[in-house]
C-alpha positions in Angstrom: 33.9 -27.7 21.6 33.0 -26.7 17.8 30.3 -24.9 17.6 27.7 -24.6 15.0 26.5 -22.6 12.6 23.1 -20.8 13.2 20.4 -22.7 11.1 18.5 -19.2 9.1 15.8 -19.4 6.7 15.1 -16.4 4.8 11.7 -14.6 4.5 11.5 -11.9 2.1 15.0 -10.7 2.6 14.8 -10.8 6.5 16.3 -13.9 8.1 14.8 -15.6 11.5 17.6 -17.5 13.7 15.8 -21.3 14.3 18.7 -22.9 15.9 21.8 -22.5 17.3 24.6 -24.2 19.4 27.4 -22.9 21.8 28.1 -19.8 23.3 27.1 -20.3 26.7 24.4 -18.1 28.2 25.2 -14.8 26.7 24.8 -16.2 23.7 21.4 -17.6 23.9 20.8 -14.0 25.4 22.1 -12.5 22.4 20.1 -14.9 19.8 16.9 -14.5 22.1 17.0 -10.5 21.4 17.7 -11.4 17.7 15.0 -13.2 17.5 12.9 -11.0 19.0 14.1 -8.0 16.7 13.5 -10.6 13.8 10.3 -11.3 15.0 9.5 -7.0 14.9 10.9 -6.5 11.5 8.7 -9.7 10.6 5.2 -7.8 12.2 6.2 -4.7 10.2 6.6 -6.3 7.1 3.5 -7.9 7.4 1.5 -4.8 8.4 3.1 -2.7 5.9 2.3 -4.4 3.0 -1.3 -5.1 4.2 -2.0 -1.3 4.9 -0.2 -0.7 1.2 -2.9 -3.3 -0.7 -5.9 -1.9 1.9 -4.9 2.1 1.2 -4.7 1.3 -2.6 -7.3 -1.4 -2.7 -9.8 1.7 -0.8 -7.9 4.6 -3.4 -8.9 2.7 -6.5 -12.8 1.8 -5.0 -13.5 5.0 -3.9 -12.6 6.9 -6.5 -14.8 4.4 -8.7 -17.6 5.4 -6.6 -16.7 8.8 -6.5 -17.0 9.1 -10.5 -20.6 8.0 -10.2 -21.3 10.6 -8.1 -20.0 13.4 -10.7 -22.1 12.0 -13.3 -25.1 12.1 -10.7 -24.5 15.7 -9.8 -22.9 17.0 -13.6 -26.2 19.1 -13.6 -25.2 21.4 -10.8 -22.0 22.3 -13.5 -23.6 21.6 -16.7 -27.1 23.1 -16.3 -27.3 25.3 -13.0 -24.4 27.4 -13.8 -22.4 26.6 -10.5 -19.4 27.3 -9.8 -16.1 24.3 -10.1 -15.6 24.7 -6.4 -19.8 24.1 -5.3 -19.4 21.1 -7.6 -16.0 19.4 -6.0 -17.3 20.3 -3.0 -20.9 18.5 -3.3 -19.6 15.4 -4.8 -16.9 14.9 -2.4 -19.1 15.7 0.8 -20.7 11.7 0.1 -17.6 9.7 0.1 -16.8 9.6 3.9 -20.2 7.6 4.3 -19.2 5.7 1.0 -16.2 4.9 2.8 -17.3 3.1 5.9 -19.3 1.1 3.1 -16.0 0.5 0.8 -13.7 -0.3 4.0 -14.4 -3.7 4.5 -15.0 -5.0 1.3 -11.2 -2.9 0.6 -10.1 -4.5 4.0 -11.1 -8.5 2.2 -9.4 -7.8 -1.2 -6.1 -6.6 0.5 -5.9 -9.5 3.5 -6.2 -11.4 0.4 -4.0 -10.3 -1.6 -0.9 -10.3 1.0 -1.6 -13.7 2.2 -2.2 -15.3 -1.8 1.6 -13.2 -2.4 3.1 -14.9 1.1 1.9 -18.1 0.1 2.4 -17.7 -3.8 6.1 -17.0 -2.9 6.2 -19.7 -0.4 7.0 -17.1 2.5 4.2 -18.7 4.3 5.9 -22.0 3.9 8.9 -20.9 5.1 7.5 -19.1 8.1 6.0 -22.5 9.4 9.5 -24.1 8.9 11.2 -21.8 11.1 8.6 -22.2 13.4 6.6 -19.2 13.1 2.9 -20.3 14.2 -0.2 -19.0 12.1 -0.9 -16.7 15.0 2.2 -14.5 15.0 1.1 -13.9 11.0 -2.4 -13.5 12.4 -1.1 -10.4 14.4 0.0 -7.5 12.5 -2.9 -8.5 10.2 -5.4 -8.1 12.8 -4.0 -4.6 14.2 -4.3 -3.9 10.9 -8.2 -4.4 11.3 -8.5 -3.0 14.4 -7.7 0.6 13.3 -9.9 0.1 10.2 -12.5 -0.6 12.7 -11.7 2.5 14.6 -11.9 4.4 12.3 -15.4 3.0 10.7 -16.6 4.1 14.3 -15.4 7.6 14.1 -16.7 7.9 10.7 -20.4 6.5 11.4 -20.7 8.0 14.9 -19.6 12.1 14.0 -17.2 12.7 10.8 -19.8 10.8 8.2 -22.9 12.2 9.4 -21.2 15.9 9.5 -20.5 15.8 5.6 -24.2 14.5 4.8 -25.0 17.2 6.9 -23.2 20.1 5.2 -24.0 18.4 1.5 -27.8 18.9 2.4 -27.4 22.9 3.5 -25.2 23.1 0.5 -27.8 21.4 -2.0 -30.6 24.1 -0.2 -28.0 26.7 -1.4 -28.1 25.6 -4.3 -31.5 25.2 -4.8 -32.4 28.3 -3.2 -30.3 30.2 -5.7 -32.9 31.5 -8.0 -30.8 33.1 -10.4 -29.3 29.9 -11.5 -32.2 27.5 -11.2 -34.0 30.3 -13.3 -31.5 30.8 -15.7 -31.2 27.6 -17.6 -31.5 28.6 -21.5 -33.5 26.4 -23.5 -35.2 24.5 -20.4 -38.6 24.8 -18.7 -37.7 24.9 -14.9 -40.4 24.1 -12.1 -39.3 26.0 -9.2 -41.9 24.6 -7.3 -45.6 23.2 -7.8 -47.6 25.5 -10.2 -44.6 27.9 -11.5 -42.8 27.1 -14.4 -40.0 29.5 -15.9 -38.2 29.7 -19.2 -35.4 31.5 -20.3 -34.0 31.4 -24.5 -30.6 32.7 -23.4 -28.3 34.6 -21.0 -26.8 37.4 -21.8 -23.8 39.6 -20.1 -24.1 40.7 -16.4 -27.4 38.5 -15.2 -29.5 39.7 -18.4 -32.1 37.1 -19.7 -33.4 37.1 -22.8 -36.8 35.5 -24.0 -38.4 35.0 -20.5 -41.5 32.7 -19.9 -43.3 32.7 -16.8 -46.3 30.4 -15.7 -48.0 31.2 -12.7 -51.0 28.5 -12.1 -50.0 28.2 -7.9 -53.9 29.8 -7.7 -56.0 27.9 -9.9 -58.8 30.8 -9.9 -56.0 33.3 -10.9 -53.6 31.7 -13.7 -50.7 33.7 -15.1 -48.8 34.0 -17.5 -45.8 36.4 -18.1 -43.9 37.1 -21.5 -41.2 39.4 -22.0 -38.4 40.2 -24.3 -35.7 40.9 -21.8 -35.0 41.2 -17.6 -33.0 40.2 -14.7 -32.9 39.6 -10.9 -32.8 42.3 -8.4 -32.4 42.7 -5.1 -33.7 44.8 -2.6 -34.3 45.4 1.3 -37.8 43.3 0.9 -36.4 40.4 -1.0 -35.5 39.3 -4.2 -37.8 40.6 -7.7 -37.9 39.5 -11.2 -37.7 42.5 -13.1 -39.4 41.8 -16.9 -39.2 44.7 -19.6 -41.0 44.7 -23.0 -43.6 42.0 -22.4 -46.8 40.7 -21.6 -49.3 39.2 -19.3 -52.6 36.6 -19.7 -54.5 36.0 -16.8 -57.4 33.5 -16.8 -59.5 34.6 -13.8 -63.0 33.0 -12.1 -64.9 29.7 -13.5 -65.1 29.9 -17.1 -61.4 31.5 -17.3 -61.6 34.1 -19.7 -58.3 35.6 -20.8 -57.4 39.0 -20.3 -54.3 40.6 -21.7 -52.3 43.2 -20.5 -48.9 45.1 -22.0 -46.4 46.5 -20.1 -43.0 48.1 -20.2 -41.6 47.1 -16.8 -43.1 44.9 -14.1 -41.2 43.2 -10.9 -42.7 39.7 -10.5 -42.3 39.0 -6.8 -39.7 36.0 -5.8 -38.6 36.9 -2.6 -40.7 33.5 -1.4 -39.0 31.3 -3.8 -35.1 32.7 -2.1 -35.9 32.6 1.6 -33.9 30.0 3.3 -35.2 26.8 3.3 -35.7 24.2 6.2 -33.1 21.9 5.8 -34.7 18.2 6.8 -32.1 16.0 8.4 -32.9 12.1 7.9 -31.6 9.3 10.2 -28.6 9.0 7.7 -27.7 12.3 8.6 -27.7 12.2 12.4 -25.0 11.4 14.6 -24.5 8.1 17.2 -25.9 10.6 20.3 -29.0 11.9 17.7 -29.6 8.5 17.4 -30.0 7.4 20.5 -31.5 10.1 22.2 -34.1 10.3 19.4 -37.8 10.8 20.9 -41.2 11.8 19.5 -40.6 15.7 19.6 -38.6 15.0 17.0 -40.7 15.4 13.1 -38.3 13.3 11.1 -38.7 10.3 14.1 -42.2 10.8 14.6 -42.6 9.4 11.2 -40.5 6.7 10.8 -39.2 5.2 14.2 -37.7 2.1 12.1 -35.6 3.9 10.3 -34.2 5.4 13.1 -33.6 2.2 15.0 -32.3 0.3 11.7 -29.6 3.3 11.3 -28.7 3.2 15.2 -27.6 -0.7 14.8 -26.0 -0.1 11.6 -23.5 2.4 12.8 -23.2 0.1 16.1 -22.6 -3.1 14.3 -19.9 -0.9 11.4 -17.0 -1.7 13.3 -17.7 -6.0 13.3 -17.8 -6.2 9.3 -14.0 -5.2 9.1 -13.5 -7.9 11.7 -15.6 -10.6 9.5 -13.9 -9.3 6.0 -10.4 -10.3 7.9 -10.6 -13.5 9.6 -12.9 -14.4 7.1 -9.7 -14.4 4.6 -7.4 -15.3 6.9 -9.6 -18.6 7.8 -9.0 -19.4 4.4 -5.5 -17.9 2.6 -3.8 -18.2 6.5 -2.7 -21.7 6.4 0.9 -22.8 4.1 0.0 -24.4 1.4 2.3 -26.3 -1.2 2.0 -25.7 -4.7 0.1 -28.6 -5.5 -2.9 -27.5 -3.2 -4.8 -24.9 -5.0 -4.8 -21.7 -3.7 -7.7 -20.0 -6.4 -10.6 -22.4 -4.6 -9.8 -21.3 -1.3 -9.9 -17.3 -2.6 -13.6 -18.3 -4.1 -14.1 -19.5 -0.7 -13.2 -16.7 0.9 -15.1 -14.6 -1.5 -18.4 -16.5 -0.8 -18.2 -16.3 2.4 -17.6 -12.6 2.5 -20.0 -12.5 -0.1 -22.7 -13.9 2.3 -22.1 -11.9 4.8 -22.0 -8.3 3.0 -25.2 -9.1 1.4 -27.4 -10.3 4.0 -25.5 -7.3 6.4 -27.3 -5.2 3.6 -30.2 -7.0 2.8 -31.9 -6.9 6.3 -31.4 -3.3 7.3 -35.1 -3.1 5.7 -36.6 -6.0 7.5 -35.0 -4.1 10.3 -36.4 -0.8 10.2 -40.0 -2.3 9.6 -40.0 -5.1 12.6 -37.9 -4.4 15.9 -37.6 -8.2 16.8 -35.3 -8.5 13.9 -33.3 -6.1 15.1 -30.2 -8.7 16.3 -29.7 -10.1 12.9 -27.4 -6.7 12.4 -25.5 -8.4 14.6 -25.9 -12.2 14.2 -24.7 -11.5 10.8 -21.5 -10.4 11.2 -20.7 -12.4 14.5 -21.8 -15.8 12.3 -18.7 -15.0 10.0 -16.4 -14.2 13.0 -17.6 -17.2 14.3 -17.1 -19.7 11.7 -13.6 -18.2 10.6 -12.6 -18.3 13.8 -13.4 -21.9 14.0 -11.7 -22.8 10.7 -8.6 -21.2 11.8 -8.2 -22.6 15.1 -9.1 -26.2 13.4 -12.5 -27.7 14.9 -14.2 -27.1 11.4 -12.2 -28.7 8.6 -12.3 -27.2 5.6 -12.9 -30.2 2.8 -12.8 -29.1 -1.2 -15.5 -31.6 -2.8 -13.5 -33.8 -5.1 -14.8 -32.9 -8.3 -13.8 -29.0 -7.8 -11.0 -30.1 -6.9 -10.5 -31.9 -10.1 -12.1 -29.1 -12.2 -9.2 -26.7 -10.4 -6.7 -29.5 -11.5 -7.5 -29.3 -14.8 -7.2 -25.7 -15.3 -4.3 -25.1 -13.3 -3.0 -27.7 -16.4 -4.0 -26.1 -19.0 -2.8 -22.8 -17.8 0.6 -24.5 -16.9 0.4 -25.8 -20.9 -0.1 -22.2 -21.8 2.8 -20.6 -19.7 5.3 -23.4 -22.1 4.0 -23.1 -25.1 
């Protein structure tokens, strides 16, 4: 008996065995294993170049983000005299948190962008003629998702809320830092309500030059300090501003009459201003357990119980937007499509639908803080777009394209076509 050749078709230089003939039963062993090894490579290629779009896709966003917040926090560098390091390490501190925001949008752009290249090179078209069913593409994509979900719950519930934490002790470092908060040449600093300090310039080794001081925290005992030159010392009972050369205005009782006094050397007490400040944690800043076993002891809840509850169900409900972003684009871009169909209305679709989602997943966190019963919309939300994805994909909603976008889409496809000759 002559056998036949095995029937291959080639996908993206891997090839899948569809039929074969002969050989008895250690062949149709042998081609079962193949296929199956096939069917591996297949799953890896597919992952692969979904994690490369999804890890670029989430490089390129946050570091976008990331440049907003040095701009935000230039000051700490520019006018507070810290150092390179304090700066990196404020502005990077944010991004974790950014990140469980950027994942799933990163997440959509990348399913995307893998399933318009299948289809655009008419892999997905060749998968369906070998008999590959939309599910076994569905796969890798959506273990894909399921560590990006994994990991938006370990950020959320402990790694996130541990950076906002440190950046808020390290900004209270910063801010307790006197010499650098006073220091500022050429600007009039408010440490705090009622004192106001100026400094013309620095000079070598901590030395100020031109110092103004206002000191109106008692209104029936105003003061103000001049002085040519001084500097910040330390000692066992706290921190002093020692002035040299200078003088001092007070405006004492009701009808605050000035009185001046000179003097060669005076220590203006700051020791106050440099104690360690109370570091106030908000709900943002809490972990999953801090959440949930919030009570009334606590100041911060005591005040705002919402926000509390609205941040609980946020970081609960992280882990289903990933979910939404992916079958959301694979309910659309999943499906072989010739090259006649266009494939640019069903990435708008996709887009919209995404687009939905992300904005009413942000939009009701406030309507959830201020009223409980609202509270399963964080939910509902993302579970809608699950929902109807997954009901596109497995075919009891049909996805129509009116006719006249279709013909719009027509026309420009044309016209670019036109272009692309000429």
């Amino acid at each position: 008996m002559r056998g036949e050749r095995p029937l291959k078709a080639s996908i993206s230089g891997h090839f899948l065995p569809v039929n074969s003939v002969g050989g008895g039963r250690d062949s149709g062993v042998r081609i079962e294993a193949e296929c199956m090894t096939r069917m591996g490579r297949l799953d890896r290629y597919l992952f692969s170049t979904a994690a490369i779009a999804f890890v670029a896709v989430l490089g390129s966003l946050t570091t976008m983000v990331w440049l907003t917040q040095v701009l935000r926090r230039f000051d700490l560098l520019a006018t507070q005299g810290q150092s390179l390091f304090v700066f990196v390490t404020v502005t990077l501190l944010a991004l974790p948190m950014l990140m469980l925001v950027i994942a799933p949008i990163a997440l959509f752009i990348a399913i995307l962008f893998t399933l318009n290249r299948l289809s655009a090179d008419s892999e997905l078209i060749v998968m369906n003629a070998a008999g590959v069913s939309r599910w076994r593409v569905f796969r890798p994509l959506f273990a894909l998702t399921m560590i990006v979900a994994t990991l938006s719950v370990l950020v959320s519930a402990e790694v996130g809320p541990w950076t906002l934490r440190t950046l808020r002790q390290q900004i209270a470092k910063v801010n307790a830092d006197i010499v650098s908060n006073v220091a500022v040449p050429g600007r009039f600093v408010q440490i705090e309500r009622g004192l106001t300090f100026h400094v013309r310039e620095r000079g070598p080794n901590g030395l100020m030059l031109g110092i103004f001081v206002y000191d109106g925290r008692n209104p029936e005992n105003e003061t103000t300090y001049l002085a040519e030159r001084g500097r910040i010392a330390q000692s066992d009972k706290g921190a002093y501003l020692v002035l040299d050369q200078g003088l001092m205005q007070r405006r004492q009782g009701a009808n605050k009459t000035p009185n001046f006094v000179e003097f060669q050397r005076y220590a203006f007490d700051m020791s106050q201003l440099t104690s360690n400040q109370n570091v106030i944690y908000r709900a943002t800043d809490r972990t999953l357990y801090d959440l949930v076993t919030a009570n009334e002891t606590d100041e911060m809840y005591k005040q705002d119980p919402g926000r509390f509850r609205a941040e609980l169900h946020k970081r609960l409900s992280s882990p289903l937007f990933p979910i939404a972003a992916f079958i959301l684009a694979f309910a659309f871009l999943g499906e072989a499509r010739t090259t006649r169909q266009s494939r640019g209305l069903a990435m708008a679709g996709a887009a919209g639908a995404f687009a939905i989602v992300e904005i009413l997943g942000f939009g009701t966190q406030g309507f959830v803080a201020k009223n409980a019963s609202l509270t399963p919309i964080t939910y509902l939300v993302p579970l809608a777009g699950i929902g109807y994805g997954l009901l596109l994909i497995s075919g009891f909603v049909q996805l129509r394209v009116p006719a006249f976008l279709q013909q719009i889409a027509d026309l420009v496809a044309a016209r670019f076509d036109r272009l692309k000759t000429a």
